[in-house]
N, C-alpha and C positions, 0 to 999 in steps of 0.2 A: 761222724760214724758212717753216713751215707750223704747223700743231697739233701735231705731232706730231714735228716735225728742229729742231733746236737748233742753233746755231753759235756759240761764247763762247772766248772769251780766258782764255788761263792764266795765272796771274800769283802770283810768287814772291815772299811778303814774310815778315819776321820775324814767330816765330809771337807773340810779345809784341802784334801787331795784333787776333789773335781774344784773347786774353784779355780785354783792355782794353776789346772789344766785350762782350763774354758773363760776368758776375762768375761765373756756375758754373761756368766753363771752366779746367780747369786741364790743361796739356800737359806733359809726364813727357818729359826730352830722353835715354830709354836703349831700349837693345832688351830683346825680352821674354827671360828666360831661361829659364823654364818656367814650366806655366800647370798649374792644380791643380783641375780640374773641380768633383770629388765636396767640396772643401771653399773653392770658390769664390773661390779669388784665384790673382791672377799677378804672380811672382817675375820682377825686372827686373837685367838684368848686374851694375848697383851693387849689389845686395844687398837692395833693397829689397822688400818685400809690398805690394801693394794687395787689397785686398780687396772683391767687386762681387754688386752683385742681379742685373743684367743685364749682357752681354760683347759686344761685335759685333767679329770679326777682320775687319779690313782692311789686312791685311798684303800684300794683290796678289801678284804673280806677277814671278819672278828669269828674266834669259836662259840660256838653253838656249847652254852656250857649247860652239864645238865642241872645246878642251881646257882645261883649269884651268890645268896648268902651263908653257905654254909664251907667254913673256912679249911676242911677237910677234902675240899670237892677241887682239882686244879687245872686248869685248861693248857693243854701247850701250844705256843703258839710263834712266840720270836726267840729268840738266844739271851732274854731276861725271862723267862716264864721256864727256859729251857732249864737254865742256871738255877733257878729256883726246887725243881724237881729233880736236881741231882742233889741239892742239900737236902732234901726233905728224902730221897730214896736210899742216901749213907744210914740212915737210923731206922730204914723199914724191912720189916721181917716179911711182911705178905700188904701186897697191892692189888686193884680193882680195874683193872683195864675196860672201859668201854667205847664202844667205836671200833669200826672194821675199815677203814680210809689208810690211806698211807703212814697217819702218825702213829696209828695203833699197830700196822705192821712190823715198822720199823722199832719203835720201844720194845715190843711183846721179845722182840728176838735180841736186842741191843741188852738189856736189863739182866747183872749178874745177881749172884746171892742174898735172890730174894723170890721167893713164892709169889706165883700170878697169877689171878685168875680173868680170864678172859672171857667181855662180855658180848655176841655179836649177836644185830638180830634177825643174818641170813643163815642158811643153811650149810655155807663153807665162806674161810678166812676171803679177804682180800677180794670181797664181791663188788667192789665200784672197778678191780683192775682186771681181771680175769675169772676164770669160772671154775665151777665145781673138779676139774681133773687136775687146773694144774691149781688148785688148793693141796690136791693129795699129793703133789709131787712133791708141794713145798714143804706140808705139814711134819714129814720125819724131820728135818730140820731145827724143828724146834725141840727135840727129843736128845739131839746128840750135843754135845759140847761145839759153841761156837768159834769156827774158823778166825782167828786173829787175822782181818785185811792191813797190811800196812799202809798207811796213807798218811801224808801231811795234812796238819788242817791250819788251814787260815780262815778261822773259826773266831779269832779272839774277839773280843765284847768290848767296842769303845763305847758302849751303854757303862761305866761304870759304877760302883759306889760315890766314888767320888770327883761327881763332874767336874768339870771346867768351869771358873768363871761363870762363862757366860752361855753353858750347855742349861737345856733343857732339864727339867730334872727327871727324872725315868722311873716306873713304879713297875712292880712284878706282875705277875695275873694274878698272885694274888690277893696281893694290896689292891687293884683294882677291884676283884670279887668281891672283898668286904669295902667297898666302897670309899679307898682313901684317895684314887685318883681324881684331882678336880676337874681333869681335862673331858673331854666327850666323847676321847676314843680311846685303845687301850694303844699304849705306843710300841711300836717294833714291827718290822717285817715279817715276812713269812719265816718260816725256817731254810725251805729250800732242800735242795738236795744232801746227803750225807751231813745233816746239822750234828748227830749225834760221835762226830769223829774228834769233836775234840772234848768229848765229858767223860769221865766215867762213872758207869750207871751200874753202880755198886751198892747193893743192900749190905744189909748187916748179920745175914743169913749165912752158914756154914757151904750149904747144899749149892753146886754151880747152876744147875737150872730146873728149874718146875715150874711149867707152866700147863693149865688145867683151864680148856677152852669150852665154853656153856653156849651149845648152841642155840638159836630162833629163840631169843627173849633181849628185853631192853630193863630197865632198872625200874620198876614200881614205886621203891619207896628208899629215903636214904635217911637213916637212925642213926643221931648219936647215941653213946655210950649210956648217957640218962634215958635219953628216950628207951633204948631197945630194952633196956633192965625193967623198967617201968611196965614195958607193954608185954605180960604173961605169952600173948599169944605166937608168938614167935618162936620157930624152933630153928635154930643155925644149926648148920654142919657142926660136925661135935669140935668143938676149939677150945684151945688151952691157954687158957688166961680169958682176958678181956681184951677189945680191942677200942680203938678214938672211935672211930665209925662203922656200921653196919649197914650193907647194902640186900635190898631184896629185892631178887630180880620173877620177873614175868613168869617164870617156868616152875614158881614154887619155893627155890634154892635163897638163903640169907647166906650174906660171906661176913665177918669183921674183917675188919685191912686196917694197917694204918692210914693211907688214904687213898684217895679216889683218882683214879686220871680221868678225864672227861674227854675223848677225842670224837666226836657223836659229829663230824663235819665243823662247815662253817656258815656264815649268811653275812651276803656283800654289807660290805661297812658306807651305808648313803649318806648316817647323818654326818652333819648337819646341813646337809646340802638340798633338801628337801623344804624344807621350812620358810614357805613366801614365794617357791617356785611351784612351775608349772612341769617337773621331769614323768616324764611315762615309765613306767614300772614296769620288766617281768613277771609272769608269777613266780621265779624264784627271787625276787625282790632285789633283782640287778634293776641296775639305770640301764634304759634300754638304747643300743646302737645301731646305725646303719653300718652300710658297708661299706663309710668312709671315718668308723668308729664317732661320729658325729650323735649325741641326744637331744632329745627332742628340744631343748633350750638352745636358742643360737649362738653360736660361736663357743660351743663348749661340747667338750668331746670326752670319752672316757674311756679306758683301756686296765684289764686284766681282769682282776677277781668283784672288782666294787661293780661290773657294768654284764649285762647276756647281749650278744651276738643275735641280732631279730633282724638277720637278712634273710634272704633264703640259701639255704646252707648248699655247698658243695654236696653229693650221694655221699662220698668219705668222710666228710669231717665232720665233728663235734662240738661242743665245748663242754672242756673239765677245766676245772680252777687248778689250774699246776703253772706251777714256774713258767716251763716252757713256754706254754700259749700268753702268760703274764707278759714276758719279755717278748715275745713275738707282738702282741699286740700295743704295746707299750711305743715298738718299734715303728711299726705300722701307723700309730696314731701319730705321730713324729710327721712323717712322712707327709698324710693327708694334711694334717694344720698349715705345713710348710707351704705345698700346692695351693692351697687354699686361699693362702695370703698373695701366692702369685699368680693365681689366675690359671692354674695349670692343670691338666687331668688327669686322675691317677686310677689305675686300674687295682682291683682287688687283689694283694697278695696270694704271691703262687703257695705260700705257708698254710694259706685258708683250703689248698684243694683235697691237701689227704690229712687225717691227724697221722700224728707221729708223735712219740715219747720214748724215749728210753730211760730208765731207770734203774736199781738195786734193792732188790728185797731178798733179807735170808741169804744174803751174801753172793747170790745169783745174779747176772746182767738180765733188765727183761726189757725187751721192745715191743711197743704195742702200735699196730699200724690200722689205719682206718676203722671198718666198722671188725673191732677187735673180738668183741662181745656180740655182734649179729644185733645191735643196737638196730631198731626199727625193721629188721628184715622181713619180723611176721616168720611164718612154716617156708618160707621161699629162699631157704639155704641148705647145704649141707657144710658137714665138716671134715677136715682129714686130719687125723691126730699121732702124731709120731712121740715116744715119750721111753726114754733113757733113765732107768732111776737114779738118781744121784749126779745126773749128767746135764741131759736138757730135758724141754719139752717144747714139742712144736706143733701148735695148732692154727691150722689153716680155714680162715671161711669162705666159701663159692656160691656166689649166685649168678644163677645161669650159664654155670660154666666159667664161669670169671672172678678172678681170686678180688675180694672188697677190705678182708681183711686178717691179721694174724698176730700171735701171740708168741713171743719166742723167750726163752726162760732157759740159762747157761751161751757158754761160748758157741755159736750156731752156726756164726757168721753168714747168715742165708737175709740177715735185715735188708742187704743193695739190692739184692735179686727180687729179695718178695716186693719191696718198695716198686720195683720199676715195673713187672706184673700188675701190681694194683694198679699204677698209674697207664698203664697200656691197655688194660681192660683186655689182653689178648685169650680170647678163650684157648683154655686149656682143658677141653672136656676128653679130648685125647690120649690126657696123660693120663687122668684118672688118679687112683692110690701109687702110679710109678711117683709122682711128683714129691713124696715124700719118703722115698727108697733110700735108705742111708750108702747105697752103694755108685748111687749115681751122684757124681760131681756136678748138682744141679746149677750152679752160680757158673760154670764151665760151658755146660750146656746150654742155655739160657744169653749167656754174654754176646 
């Protein structure tokens, strides 16, 4: 898209593909079951030992479910948990959406003929990617009937029913939630970008879309069907029938739903890598890395969602647990083990100097460039906000004169321009509000 924003395709094949490319490559189909630092190998469920000079975990990060055992509650998480909540969504009349992260974005708008209600517990949709205005840009969106994108998905699920031989065997989220998974993690990847291109996310509801967003509250208490009948003191919106589950959220409101989606974030997946090690912890409970993705146990390093970034950060960048930075750092940790082994010095990626994301929500392109959100700025910004209804929106931030970061939401094409302003630090206090004048061909300008 620029120097610096990527946008690429997920795609699910048998891992028998990378072998066949790579003869040093051999892929071990078990979970780890402990990992032995100080005498350098890691014990795998079957029983087996490997034994290693260098280690990189990328083990990512597991949902944050709001209960383990109640079998109504479902976390999404990989393209088997995905698969599992379009079977359970074909027989649902009204669903519980909570969580305001990407996967609650994307379902809340993805999800046909079936009533939502949605649970967030900030003030506007979409608060970890952008802020209170282009909430309101996005929120009609959910009001109108959704735009059909045509896209291929190479989406398909070599997680199947019925494995191979000698495949692993694979369990849903929610066979793992009621606890039939023996392993110690739950299995599958992230989703990724556009996961939801090859399901469809069909209720059983007449009506194309209702969706009904409950703002600044989180979920108090979650009632079965026994329980809620049971307990006098409850008054639900008035509903017709009975429903499996009952949710009562913070602000007073009971919903019934058939079930629950729990999208409430995640938290880095360490075990079992912890146990008889000496690893140093974030407080958000990443393995912590230098800036050679290196943790504090030697010769082992970490990379993506499972580890936080405890160097000292570039002014521009972040870290958020997305794809992107997964695969970036992923990359990166490649790199440094390689050096490492040769004796060679390697300087911190230019990836680390500004964030950058591009993404799709609500059927909109959005790019988020450095400090997007005025993350850390304190009162020592302003902003310049340009906003097209049904078109784009484009939010600019400046401190001291110097663009740090921006929000772009529709076809803008202003991502190269703003990119290389942030990365120039060139004060534009000059321009003032010209710089977002839709009559000036500012990427022209600018070049």
């Amino acid at each position: 898209v620029s120097r610096r924003l990527e946008e690429f395709d997920v795609e699910e094949k048998p891992s028998s593909v990378l072998e066949e490319k790579y003869s040093n490559l051999t892929i071990i189909h078990s979970a780890v079951k402990s990992l032995r630092t100080h005498t350098h190998c890691v014990e795998t469920a079957d029983g087996r030992v490997f034994g290693y000079e260098k280690l990189c975990i990328c083990s990512g990060a597991r949902p944050k479910l709001l209960t383990q055992e109640n079998p109504h509650v479902l976390g999404i998480r990989d393209t088997d948990s995905a698969q599992e909540f379009q079977k359970r969504l074909s027989k649902a009349k009204r669903i519980v959406v909570v969580g305001n992260g990407g996967i609650a974005l994307e379902l809340v708008y993805e999800v046909r003929r079936c009533e939502v209600i949605w649970a967030v517990k900030d003030k506007a949709i979409g608060n970890t990617f952008f802020d209170a205005g282009a909430a309101q840009f996005l929120i009609p969106s959910l009001e109108g009937d959704k735009e059909q994108a045509a896209a291929p998905c190479k989406r398909q699920r070599f997680t199947t029913e019925e494995p191979a031989p000698d495949a692993a065997q694979t369990f849903t989220a929610d066979e793992y939630s009621r606890g039939q998974n023996p392993g110690p993690v739950e299995s599958g990847s992230a989703l990724g970008p556009d996961w939801h291109r090859g399901i469809e996310l069909q209720g059983a509801e007449q009506a194309s879309r209702r969706v009904s967003v409950e703002y600044q509250c989180e979920v108090e208490h979650i009632f079965t069907s026994e329980e809620f009948l049971d307990s006098s003191k409850q008054t639900p919106k008035p509903d017709s029938g009975s429903w499996p589950v009952y949710v009562q959220l913070t602000n007073g409101e009971t919903f019934g739903c058939d079930f629950v989606v729990s999208a409430t974030g995640v938290v880095p997946n360490t075990e079992p890598f912890l146990h008889g090690n000496n690893f140093l912890l974030a407080d958000d409970g990443g393995l912590q890395v230098d800036d050679h993705m290196m943790t504090s146990e030697p010769d082992v390093y970490a990379a993506g969602d499972v580890c936080s970034a405890c160097w000292e950060h570039s002014p521009l960048w972040q870290q958020m647990r997305l794809w992107t930075q997964a695969r970036q750092m992923g990359w990166y940790a490649g790199r440094c083990m390689a050096a490492d082994i040769l004796s060679e010095p390697i300087d911190l990626d230019f990836c680390f100097e500004l964030f950058s994301h591009v993404t799709k929500f609500f059927n909109y392109k959005v790019v988020l460039l450095g400090k997007f959100n005025a993350q850390g700025l304190g009162s020592n910004h302003e902003l310049l906000v340009r906003c097209t209804k049904g078109q784009e929106y484009v939010k600019v931030v400046l401190s001291g004169g110097r663009m740090v970061g921006a929000v772009l939401i529709g076809e803008t094409d202003l991502e190269e321009t703003f990119e290389n302003l942030i990365l120039n630090q060139m004060d534009l206090t000059a321009y003032g509000e010209e710089l977002l004048n839709p009559d000036i061909d500012i990427e022209d300008y600018f070049d």
